[in-house]
C-alpha positions in Angstrom: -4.3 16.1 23.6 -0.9 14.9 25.5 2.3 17.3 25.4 5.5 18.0 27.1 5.0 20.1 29.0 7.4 22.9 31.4 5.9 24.5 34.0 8.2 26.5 36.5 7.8 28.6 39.4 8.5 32.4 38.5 10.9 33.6 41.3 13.5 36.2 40.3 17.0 36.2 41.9 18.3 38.7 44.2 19.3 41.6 42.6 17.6 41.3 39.2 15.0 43.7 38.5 12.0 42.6 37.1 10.9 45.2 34.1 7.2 46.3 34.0 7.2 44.7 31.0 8.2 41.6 32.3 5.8 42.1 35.1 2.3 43.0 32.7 3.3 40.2 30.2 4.4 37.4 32.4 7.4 36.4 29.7 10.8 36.5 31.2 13.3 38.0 29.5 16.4 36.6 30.9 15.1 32.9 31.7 17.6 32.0 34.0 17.1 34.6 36.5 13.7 34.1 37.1 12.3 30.3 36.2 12.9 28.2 39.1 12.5 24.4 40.1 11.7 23.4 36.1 9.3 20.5 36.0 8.3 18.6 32.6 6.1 16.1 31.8 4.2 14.6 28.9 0.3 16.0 30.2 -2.9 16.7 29.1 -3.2 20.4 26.9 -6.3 22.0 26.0 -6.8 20.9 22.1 -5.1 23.7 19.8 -8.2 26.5 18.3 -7.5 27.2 14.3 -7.9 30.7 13.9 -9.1 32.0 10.4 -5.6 31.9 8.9 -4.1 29.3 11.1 -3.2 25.5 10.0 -3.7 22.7 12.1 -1.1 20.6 11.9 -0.5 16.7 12.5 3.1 16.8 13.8 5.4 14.5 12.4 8.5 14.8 14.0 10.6 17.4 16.5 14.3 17.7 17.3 15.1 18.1 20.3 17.3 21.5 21.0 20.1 22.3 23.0 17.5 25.1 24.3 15.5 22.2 25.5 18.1 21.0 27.2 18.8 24.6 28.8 14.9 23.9 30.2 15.9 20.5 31.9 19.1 21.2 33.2 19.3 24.1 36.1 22.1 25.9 38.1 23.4 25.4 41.2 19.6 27.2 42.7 17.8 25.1 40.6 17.1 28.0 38.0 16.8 26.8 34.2 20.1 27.3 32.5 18.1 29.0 29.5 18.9 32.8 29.1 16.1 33.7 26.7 12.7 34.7 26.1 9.8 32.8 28.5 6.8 32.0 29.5 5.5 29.0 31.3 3.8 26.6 31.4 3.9 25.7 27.9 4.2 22.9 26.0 8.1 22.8 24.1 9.8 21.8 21.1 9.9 23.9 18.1 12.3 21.9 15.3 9.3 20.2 13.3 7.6 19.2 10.5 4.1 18.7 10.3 0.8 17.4 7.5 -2.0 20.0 7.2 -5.0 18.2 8.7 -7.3 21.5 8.8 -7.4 25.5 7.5 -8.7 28.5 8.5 -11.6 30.1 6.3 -8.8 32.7 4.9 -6.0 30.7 4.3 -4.4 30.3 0.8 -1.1 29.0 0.4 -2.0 25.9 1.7 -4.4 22.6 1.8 -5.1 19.5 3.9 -2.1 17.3 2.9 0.7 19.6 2.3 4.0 18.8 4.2 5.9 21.7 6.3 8.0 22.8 8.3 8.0 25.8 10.1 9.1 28.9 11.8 10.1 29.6 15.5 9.9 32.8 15.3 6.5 34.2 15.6 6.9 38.0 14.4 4.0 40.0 14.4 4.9 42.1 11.2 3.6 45.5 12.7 6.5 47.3 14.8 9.6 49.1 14.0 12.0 46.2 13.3 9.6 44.2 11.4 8.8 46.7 9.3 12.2 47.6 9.1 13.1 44.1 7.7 14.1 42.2 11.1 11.8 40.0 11.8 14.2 37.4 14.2 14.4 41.0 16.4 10.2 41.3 16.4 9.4 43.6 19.6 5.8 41.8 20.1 7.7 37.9 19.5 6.4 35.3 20.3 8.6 32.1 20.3 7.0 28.2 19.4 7.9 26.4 22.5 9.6 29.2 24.3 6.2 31.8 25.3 3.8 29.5 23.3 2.8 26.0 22.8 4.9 23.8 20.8 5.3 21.0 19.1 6.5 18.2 21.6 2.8 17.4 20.7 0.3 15.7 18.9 -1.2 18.8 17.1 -0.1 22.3 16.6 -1.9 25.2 15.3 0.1 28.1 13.4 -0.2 30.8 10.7 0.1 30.0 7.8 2.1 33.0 6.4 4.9 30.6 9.3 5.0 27.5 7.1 7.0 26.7 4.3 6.2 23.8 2.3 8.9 20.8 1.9 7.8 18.8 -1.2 11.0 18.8 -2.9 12.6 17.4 0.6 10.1 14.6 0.6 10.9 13.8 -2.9 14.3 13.2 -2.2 14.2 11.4 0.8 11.0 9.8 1.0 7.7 10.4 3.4 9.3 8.5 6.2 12.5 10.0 6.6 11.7 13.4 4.8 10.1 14.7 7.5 12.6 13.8 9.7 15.1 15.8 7.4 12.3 18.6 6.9 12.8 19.1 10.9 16.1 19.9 10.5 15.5 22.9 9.1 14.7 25.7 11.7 17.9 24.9 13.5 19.8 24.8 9.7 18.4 28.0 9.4 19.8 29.4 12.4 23.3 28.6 11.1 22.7 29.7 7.4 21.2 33.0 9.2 24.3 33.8 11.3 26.9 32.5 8.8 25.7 34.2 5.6 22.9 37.0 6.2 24.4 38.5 9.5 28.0 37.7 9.2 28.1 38.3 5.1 29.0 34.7 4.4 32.6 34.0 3.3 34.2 33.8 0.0 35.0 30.0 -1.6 38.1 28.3 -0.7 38.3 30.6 2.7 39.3 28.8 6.1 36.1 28.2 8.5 36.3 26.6 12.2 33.7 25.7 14.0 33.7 25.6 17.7 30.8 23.0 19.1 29.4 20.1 17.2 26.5 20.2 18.8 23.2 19.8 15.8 24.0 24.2 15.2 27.4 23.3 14.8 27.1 20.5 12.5 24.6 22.3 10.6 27.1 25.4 9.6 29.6 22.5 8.9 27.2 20.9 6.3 26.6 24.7 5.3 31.0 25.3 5.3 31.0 22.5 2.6 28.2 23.5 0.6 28.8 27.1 0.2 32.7 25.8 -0.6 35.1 26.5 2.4 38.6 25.5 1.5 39.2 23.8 5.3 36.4 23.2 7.8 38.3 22.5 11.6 36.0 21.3 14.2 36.5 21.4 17.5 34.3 19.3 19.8 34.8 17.4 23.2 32.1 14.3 22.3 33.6 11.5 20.4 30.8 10.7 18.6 30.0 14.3 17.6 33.4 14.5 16.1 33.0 11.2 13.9 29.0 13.2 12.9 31.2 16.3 12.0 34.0 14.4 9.9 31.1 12.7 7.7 29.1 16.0 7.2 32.2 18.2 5.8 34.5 18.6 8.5 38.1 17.8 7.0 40.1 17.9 10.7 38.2 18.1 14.3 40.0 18.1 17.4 38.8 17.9 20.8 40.0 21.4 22.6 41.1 19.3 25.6 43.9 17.8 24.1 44.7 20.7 22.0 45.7 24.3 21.7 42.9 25.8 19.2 44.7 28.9 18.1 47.7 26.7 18.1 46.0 24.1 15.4 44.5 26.6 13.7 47.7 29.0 13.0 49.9 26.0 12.2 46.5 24.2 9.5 46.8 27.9 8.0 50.4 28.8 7.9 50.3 31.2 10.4 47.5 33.0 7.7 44.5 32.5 10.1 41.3 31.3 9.8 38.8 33.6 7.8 35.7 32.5 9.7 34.9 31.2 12.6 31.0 30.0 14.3 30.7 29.6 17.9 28.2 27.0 18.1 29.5 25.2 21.8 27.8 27.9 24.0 30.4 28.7 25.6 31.9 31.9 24.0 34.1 32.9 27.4 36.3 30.1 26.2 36.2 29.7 22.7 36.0 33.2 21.6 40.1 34.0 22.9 40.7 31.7 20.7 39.4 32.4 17.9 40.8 35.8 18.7 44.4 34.4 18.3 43.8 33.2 15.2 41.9 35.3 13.0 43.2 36.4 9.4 43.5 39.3 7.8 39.3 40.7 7.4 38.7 37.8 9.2 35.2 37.3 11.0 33.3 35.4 14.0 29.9 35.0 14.5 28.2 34.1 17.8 25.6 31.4 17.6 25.6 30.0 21.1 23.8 31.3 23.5 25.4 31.9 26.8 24.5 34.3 29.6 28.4 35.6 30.2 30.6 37.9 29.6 33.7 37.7 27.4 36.8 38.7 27.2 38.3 40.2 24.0 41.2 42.8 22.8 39.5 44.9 20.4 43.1 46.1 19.4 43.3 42.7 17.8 40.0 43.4 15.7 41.4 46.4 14.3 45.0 45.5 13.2 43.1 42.4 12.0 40.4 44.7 10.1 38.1 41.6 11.7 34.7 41.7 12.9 32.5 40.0 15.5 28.7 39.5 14.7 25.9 38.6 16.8 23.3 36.4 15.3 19.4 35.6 16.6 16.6 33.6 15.2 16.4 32.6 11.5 13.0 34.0 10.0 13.2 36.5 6.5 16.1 36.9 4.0 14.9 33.9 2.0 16.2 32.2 4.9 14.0 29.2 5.2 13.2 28.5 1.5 16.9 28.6 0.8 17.7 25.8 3.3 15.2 23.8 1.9 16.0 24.4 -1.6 19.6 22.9 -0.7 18.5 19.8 1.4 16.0 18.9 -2.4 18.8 19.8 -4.0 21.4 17.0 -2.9 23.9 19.7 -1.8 22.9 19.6 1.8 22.2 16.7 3.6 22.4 16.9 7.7 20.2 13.2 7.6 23.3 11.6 9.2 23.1 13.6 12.2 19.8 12.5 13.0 21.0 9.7 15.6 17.8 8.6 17.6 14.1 8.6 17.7 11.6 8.4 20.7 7.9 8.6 20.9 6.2 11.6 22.7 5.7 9.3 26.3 9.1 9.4 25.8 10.1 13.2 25.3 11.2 13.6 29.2 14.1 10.6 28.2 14.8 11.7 24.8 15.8 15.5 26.4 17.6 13.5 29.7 19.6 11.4 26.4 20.1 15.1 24.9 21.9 16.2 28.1 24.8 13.5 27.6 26.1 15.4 24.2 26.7 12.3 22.5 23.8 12.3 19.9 23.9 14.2 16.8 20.1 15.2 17.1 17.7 13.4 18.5 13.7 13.1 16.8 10.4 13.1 19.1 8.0 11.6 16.6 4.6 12.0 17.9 2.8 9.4 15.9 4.3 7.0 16.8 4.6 4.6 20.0 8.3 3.8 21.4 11.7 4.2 20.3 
């Protein structure tokens, strides 16, 4: 079958010590010191083997993900600009939906015809933090388009215990553009797991900013509204990511050019603070001081972005604040994934606005080069069908 596929020569830079780990298992832990001169194209793939409890799955669309854009865009030595978990070649993409087209003798839960969507986050269930209840911190993971073939791809193969079913979605929005919506979730699910299972959520009518518009950021601004925020401030340097944010929930959004952020957000609250704040830009060296300067009382800010740098903070500012700063990774357990979906049926969420172009898979390389302009909301691959 055809995929997109990254291939990437494994070179370490100077200085960074490559763990025996790293060395027996060929997956880079910190991406972007050791994948260099990134090359993707749509390619032959072997076809994918269903195991006895896999699905085969006919996939029906795939967002494209900053990450994806972290594979096509290198630093100044030509190194991906992605810090995470990797191992090429492999074929990318990992927001999708897909039908059921085969099953494995042992699975259950599901039959040929059932829509899903599906998790990133391939945990095995058998070490310490899975069995301790953390799956999105797995110590055997294996990521979908990150270590292991995607979905950037005619077919994909999976476990089934990794699907979630999306009939409700479909009923809403139709076949056509349900599974287009039913894509949005693993990335939804990333904001709805940092926001309200790491960072405990905020109370309705509290003050949330979000810093990056990006498809995380407008996801936990569709999330700010639902869950009742009593102001949602954006800030985001793409024009048209602003307009996205403003019709998903966003009551004021700013781009941090033109404006002070701790300034806006002190003077919006009445020198109260915000209570929550997402970092969703990726760039937490900058946004994170600000955030800093205007935190209320118990306020809180969670790190979404992924960025490879350090940042500066006062921690004195954390305690006279009685604030805290959470980290936040993956999006697998905690009800995680069914509630997302349950709100996109619902009515109470819907992120289909965002959704701002569509490509064929010929057409992946372009629809990740169109990605790297940060203009789009997000952009669907949808392998079945030919063009834009």
């Amino acid at each position: 079958m055809k995929g997109l596929v990254l291939d990437a020569e494994w070179k370490p830079k100077p200085g960074y010590k490559v763990s025996e780990w790293e060395k027996r298992t060929g997956k880079a832990i910190t991406g972007n010191s050791i994948w260099h001169n990134p090359k993707l194209e749509v390619r032959d793939w072997p076809d994918p083997e269903v195991g006895p409890n896999d699905v085969l799955l006919e996939v029906q669309a795939c967002g494209v993900c900053g990450s994806d854009m972290h594979f096509y865009e290198t630093d100044d030595e030509n190194y991906i600009l992605y810090p995470g978990l990797t191992k090429f070649p492999t074929i990318l993409g990992h927001e999708f939906s897909g039908k059921v087209v085969e099953t494995g003798k042992n699975v259950q839960t599901l039959k040929v015809g059932d829509y899903v969507t599906v998790e990133e986050m391939i945990w095995c269930g058998r070490c310490i933090a899975c069995r301790n209840g953390y799956p999105n911190h797995c110590e055997r993971l294996e990521e979908i388009g990150f270590t292991i073939p995607g979905a950037f791809a005619k077919y994909i193969a999976v476990d089934e215990k990794f699907c979630w079913k999306v009939d409700g979605i479909l009923e809403r929005f139709g076949e056509e553009k349900g599974v287009e919506v039913a894509a949005l979730t693993e990335p939804t699910s990333v904001s709805y797991n940092a926001m309200f299972e790491r960072a405990g959520g905020f109370r309705p009518g509290h003050y949330v900013s979000v810093f990056g518009a990006g498809p995380i950021g407008l996801a936990a601004i569709g999330l700010a509204e639902a869950a009742g925020a009593g102001m949602i401030v954006a800030f985001e340097v793409s024009p048209q990511r602003r307009e996205l944010a403003k019709k998903i929930g966003a009551d004021q959004v700013f781009d941090p050019r033109e404006v002070t952020p701790h300034e806006v957000l002190m003077e919006l609250s009445k020198g109260e603070g915000f209570n929550f704040h997402v970092e969703a830009a990726g760039v937490p060296h900058v946004t994170v001081p600000e955030m800093e300067k205007s935190l209320a009382i118990n306020g809180k800010i969670v790190q979404i972005g992924r960025a490879a740098q350090k940042v500066p903070m006062y921690l004195e500012t954390f305690q006279v604040r009685r604030s805290q700063f959470f980290g936040a990774q993956g999006h697998s357990g905690h009800e995680t994934f069914p509630n997302v979906i349950r709100m996109v049926a619902s009515g109470r969420l819907d992120l289909s606005p965002i959704i701002t172009a569509r490509y064929g898979l010929e057409e992946t390389v372009q629809a990740i080069a169109r990605s790297t302009e940060r203009s789009d909301g997000k952009i669907m691959v949808r392998p079945q069908m030919n063009g834009k």
